[in-house]
C-alpha positions in Angstrom: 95.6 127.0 99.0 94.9 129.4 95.9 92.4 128.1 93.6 91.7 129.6 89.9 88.6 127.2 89.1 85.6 125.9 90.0 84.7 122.1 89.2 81.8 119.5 89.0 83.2 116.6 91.1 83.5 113.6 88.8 83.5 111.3 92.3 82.4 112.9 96.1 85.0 113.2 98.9 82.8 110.5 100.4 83.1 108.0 98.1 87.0 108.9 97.9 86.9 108.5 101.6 85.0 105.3 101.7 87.2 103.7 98.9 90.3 104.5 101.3 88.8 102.7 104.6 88.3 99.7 102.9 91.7 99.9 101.4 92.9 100.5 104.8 91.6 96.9 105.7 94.2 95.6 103.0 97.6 98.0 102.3 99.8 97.9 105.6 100.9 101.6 105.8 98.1 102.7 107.1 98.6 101.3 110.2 101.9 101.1 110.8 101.5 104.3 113.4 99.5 101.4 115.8 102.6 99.3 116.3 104.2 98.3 119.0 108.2 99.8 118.9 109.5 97.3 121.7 111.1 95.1 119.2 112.8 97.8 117.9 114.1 99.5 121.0 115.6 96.4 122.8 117.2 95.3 119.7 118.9 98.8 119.5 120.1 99.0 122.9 122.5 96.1 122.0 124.0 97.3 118.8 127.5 98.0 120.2 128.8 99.4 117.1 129.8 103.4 116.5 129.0 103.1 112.8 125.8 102.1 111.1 125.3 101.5 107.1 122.3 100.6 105.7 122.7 98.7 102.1 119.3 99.2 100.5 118.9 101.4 97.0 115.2 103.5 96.8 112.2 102.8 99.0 114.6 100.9 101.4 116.3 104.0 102.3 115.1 107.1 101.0 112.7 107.9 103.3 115.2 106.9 106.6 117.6 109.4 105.0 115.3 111.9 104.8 114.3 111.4 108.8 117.7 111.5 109.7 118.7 114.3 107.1 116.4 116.7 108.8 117.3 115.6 112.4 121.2 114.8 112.6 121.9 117.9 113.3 119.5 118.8 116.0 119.5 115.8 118.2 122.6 114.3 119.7 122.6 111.2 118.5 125.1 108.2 119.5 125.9 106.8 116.4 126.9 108.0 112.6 123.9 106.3 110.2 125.7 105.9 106.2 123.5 105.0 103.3 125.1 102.3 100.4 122.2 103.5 97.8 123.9 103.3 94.7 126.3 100.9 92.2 127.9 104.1 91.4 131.7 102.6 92.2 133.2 106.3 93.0 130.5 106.8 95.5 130.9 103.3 97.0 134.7 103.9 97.8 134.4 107.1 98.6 131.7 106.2 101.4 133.6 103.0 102.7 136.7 105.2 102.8 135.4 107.6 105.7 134.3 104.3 107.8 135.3 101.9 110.1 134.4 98.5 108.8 135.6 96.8 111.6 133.1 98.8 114.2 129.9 99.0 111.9 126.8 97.4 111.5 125.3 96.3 108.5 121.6 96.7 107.6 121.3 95.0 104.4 117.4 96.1 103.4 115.7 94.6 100.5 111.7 93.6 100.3 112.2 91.0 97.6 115.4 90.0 99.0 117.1 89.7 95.6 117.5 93.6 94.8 120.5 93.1 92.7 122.0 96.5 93.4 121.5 95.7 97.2 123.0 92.1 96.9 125.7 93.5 94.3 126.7 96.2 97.1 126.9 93.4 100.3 128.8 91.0 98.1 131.6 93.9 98.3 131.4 95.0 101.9 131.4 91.1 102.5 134.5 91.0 100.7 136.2 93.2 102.5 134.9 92.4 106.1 133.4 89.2 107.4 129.4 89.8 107.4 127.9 87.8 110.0 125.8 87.4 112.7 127.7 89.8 115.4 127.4 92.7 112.4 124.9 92.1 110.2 121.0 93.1 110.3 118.4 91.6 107.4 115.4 93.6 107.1 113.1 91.9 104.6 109.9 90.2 104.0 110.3 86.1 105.8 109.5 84.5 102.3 112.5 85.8 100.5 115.4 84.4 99.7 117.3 86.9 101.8 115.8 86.1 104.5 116.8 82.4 103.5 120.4 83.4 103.4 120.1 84.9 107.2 118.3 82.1 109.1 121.2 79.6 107.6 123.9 82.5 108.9 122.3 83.2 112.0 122.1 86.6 111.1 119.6 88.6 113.1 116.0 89.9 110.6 113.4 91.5 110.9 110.2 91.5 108.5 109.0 94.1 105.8 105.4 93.0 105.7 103.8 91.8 102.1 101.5 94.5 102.6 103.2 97.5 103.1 105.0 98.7 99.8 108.9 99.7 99.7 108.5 103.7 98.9 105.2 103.5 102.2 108.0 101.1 104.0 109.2 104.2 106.3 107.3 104.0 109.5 108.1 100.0 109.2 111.3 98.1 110.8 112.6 99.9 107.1 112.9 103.0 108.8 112.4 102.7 112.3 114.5 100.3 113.0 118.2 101.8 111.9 116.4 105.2 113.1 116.4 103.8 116.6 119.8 102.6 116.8 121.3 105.8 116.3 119.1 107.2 119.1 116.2 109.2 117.4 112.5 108.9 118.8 110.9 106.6 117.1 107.8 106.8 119.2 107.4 110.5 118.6 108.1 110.0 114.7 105.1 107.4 115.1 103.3 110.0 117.6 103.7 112.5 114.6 102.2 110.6 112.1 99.4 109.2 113.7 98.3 112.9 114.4 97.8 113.0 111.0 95.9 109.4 110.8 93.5 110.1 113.4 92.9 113.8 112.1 92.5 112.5 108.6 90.3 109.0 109.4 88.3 111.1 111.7 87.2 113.7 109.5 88.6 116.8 111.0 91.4 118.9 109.5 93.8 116.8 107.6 90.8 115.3 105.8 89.2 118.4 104.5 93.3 119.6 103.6 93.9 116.5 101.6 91.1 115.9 100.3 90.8 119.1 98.7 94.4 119.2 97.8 93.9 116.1 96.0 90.6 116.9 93.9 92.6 120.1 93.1 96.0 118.4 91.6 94.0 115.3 90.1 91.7 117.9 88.4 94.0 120.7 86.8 96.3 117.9 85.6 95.8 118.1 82.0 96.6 122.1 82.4 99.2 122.1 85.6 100.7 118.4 85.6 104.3 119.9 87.2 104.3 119.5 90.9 107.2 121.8 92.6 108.0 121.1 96.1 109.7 124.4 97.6 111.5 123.3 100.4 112.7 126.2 102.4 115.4 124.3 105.0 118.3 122.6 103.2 117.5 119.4 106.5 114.1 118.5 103.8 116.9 117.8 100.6 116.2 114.0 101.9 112.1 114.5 102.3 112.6 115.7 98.3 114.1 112.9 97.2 111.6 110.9 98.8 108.5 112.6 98.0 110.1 112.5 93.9 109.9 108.9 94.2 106.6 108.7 96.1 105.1 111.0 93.9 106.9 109.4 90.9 106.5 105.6 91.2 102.9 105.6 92.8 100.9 107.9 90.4 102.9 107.9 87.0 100.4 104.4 85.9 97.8 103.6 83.2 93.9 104.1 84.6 91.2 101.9 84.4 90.2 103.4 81.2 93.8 102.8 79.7 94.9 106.0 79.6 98.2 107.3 80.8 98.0 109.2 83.9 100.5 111.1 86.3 101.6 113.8 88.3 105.3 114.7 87.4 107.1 116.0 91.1 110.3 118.5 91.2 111.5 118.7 94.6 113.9 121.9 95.4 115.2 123.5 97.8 115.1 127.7 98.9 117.2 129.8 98.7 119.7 127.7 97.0 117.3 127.0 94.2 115.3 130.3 94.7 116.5 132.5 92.1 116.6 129.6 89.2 113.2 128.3 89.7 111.1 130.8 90.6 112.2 132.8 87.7 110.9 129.5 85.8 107.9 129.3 88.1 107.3 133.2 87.8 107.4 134.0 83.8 107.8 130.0 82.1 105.0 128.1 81.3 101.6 127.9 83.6 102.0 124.3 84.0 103.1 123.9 87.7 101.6 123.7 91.5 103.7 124.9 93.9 103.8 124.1 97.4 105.9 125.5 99.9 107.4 124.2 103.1 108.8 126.2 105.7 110.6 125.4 109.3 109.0 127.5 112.0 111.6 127.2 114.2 115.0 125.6 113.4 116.0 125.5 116.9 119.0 127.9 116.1 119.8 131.3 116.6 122.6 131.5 114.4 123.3 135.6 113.7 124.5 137.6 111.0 127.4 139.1 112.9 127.9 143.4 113.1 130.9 143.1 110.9 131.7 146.0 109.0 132.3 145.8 105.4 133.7 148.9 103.2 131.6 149.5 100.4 128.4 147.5 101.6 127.6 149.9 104.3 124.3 149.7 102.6 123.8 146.0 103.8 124.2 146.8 107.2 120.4 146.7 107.9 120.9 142.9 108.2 123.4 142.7 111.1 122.1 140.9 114.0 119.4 139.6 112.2 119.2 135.2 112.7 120.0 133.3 109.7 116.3 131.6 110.8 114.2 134.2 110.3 116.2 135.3 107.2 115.7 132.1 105.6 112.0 132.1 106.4 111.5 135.8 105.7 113.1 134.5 101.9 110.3 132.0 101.5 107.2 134.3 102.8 108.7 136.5 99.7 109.0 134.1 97.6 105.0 133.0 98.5 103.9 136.1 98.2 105.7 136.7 94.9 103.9 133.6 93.3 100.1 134.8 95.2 100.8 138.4 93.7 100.1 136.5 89.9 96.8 134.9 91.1 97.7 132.4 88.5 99.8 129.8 90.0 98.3 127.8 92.5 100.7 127.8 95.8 100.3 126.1 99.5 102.0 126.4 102.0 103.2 123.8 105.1 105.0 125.1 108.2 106.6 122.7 110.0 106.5 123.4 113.7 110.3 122.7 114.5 112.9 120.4 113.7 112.0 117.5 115.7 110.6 113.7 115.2 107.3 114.5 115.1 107.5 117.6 112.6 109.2 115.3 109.9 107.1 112.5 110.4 103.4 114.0 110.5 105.0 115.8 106.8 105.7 112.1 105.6 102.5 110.5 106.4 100.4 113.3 105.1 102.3 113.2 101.6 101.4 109.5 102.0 98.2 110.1 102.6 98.0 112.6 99.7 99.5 110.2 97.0 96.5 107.5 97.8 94.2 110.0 97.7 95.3 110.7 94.2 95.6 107.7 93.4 92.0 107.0 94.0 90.8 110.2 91.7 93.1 109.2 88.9 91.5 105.6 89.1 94.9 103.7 89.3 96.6 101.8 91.9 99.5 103.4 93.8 100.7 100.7 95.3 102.5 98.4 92.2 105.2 99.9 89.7 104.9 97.7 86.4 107.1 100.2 84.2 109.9 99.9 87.1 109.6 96.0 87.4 110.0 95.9 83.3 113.1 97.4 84.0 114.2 94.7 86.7 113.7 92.3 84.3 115.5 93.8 81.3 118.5 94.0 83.8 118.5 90.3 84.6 117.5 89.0 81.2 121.5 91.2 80.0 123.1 88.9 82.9 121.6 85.7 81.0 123.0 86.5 77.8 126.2 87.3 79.3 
């Protein structure tokens, strides 16, 4: 990582690292790479169905899409996974439309139980197909009401613990469980991230990364408060969207000092998005952090073919060149680019391949990251009081209705 300052620590990366322990003993995500997967498995090998959709809206999807966005392709899986994220109607039928209802399995995921965009969504799927025990999954925490509505229907659950918040949910039954049914690893996601746990709790590498990385964001905020994800493989569109709510929901809070804090994430995606924002990034404003992550290898040797085209003879130098290293040779350029202003901070991740591990190591380490920053910011990243406002607004309309 490119610094441009030098700072007098406000609080040491051993107090920072001492605070997380002990929160360790309390907030579930943390440990979730310990678990044991059997449940998981054996309840998979007896889904029967082709066609999988999970009902959930934000925490209780993104982060499985994003697994299964940068995998799909590269694994051959044995069933089609479909996300019902949204009350958007157009998107609803359009979804439904493209599936069999009659040989899918719903996973209808909601913590609270009484999401009403999740509820609003199965109420319509249940009026189109019978939603019962032989095609219906709960995933929720065993107090809710949810989970009240599937013990009286016989419907099959399985438990979002109290102490592992919806947008840290992904290495829980959340993710892992519709991830396994469709025949990814989950082992080797779990294997991936508790590289990054044990690295981190033990003080070797991923502790000195984040650490610093943290101290770095947290203390240029007031100057550099944009943080740009560059995501150079068009497989992390999914991680983006997670990391924006991640980012978004867990730091954007009020300190113990009442004062507005946060850390505003853009997530985008080279090259599609390479010309656009790096001219932004390049020439606009010095108020972003860039980090970029590249795919080492994509596990495809795709080639620009020796096609001849009059007029462009110029272009030829390209031919037989893999789209994989073309794509990656784009990022190092736009890296170097952003390092030639010595003014814009930029890191870069390389993901090793396009595999379990890969994507899930990336998630836990941005996890990791975001309590870390929590901790310097002194706020808590784990509750969302300007999102639950908004809850309630929503319910209190239906009342006067």
């Amino acid at each position: 990582m490119n610094y441009q300052n030098n700072f007098n620590p406000s609080i040491s990366d051993t107090n920072i690292f001492n605070e997380i322990k002990k929160e360790k003993e309390s907030i579930g995500y943390y440990n979730l790479v310990h678990q044991d997967t059997s449940s998981f498995k054996e309840y998979a090998k007896t889904v029967k169905q082709t066609n999988i959709v999970v009902i959930g809206i934000g925490g209780s999807t993104l982060g499985t899409y994003a697994i299964y966005k940068f995998l799909k392709h590269s694994k051959p899986l044995s069933k089609k996974l479909f996300f019902l994220e949204t009350t958007d109607p157009i998107d609803i039928l359009s979804k439904i439309s493209k599936i069999d209802l009659e040989d899918t399995l719903f996973v209808v995921i909601s913590k609270s139980g009484t999401t009403i965009e999740t509820v609003s969504i199965f109420k319509y799927i249940h009026s189109l197909v019978k939603c019962d025990k032989n095609n219906t999954l709960v995933i929720t925490e065993n107090d809710s009401k949810l989970n009240e509505y599937a013990q009286k229907n016989d419907i099959k659950t399985f438990e979002i613990p109290k102490n592992v918040g919806g947008r840290f949910s992904v290495f829980s039954a959340v993710g892992l469980l519709p991830l396994a049914i469709v025949g990814i690893d989950i082992d080797e996601l779990l294997l991936g991230a508790k590289v990054i746990h044990d690295s981190f709790f033990n003080k070797e590498e991923q502790y000195k990364r984040i650490l610093k990385k943290a101290r770095f964001f947290v203390e240029n905020r007031s100057v550099m408060n944009i943080n740009v994800l560059f995501s150079y493989s068009s497989r992390l569109e999914g991680f983006n969207k997670w990391y924006i709510q991640l980012w978004g929901e867990s730091l954007g809070k009020v300190d113990v000092y009442n004062t507005r804090q946060g850390l505003t994430p853009i997530g985008i995606i080279g090259p599609i998005d390479q010309h656009s924002f790096l001219q932004l990034i390049v020439e606009g404003t010095r108020d972003k952090k860039v980090t970029v992550v590249k795919v080492n290898d994509f596990h495809n040797a795709l080639t620009i073919p020796h096609v001849k085209l009059e007029g462009l003879e110029e272009l030829d130098y390209i031919d037989g060149l893999e789209f994989s290293k073309l794509i990656n040779m784009q990022a190092d350029a736009t890296i170097e680019s952003i390092n030639n202003l010595k003014d814009i901070p930029c890191d870069v991740i390389t993901l090793d391949g396009v595999c379990e591990s890969s994507v899930s190591s990336l998630m836990y380490e941005y996890e990791l990251l975001t309590s870390v920053c929590a901790k310097f910011m002194y706020i808590n990243a784990y509750d969302q009081p300007g999102v639950e406002s908004g809850k309630i607004i929503l319910k209190n309309k239906f009342k006067k209705k």
